[in-house]
N, C-alpha and C positions, 0 to 999 in steps of 0.2 A: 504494500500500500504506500504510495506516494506521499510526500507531505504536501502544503501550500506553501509555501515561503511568505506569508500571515501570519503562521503560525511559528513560525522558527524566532525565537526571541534574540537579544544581545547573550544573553547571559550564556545560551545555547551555546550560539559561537565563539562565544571566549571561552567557555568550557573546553570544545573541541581543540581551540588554536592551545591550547594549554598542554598540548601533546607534542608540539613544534619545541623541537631545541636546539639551542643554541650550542652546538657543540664545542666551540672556543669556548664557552664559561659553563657549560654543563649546566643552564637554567630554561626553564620554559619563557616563551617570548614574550607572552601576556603580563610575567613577574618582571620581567625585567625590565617593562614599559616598552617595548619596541610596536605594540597594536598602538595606534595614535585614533583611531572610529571606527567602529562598525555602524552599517545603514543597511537597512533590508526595507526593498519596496517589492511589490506585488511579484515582478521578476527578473530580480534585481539582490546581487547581496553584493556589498562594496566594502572592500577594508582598505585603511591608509595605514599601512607600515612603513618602520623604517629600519636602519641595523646602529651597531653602536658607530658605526665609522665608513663613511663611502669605501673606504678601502678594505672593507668586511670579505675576506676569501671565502668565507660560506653562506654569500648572500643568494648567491643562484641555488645553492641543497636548499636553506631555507625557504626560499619562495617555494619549492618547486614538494617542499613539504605542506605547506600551508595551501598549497594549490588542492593536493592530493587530500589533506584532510576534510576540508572545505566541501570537494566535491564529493566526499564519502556523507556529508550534511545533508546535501540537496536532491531532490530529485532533478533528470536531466535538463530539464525545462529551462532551469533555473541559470541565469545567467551570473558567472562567478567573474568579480572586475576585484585587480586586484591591484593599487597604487603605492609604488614605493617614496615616501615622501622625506624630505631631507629638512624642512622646516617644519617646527624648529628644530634646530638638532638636538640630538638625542644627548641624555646627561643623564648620571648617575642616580639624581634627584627624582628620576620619570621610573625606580625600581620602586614593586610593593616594597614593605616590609618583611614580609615574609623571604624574598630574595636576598636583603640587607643582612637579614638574621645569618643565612644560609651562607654566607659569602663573606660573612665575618664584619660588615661593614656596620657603620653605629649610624 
């Protein structure tokens, strides 16, 4: 059974993208503030990412993870748009806490 993409909340998909790692720091992407929005319209789901550094060597696996999980979310219909964005840049400050804790940071 299909879903609607209505019905697919935020929380859903930060859930999922929570499985995407960061293999240079061993953290999920969503802790470590690299999701900057998600938007889900009728058919439509759009995220604005970014990495800790344009010069990130594991930004194409990442993408191409958050692609893969993404589309394991939606049914085919569903159109997956996916924006690498460099503003603002990323900073230390943009991690939960719970990433902080884990990485020894105060």
């Amino acid at each position: 059974m299909s879903r609607q993409s209505e019905t697919l909340s935020e929380e859903e998909v930060l859930t999922v993208l929570r499985s995407v790692i960061d293999p240079e720091i061993g953290m999920n992407i969503v802790d470590l503030g690299l999701v900057y929005g998600v938007e889900i319209s009728d058919h439509k789901l759009h995220v604005d990412l970014t990495m800790t550094t344009p010069a990130c060597p594991m930004g194409e696996m990442i993408l191409d993870d958050v692609r893969e999980v993404l589309s394991s979310l939606e049914p085919a219909d569903v159109e997956i748009d996916i924006s690498l964005v460099w503003d603002p840049p990323w900073s230390p400050d943009r991690m939960s806490e719970y990433a902080r804790k884990q990485l020894g940071w105060k």
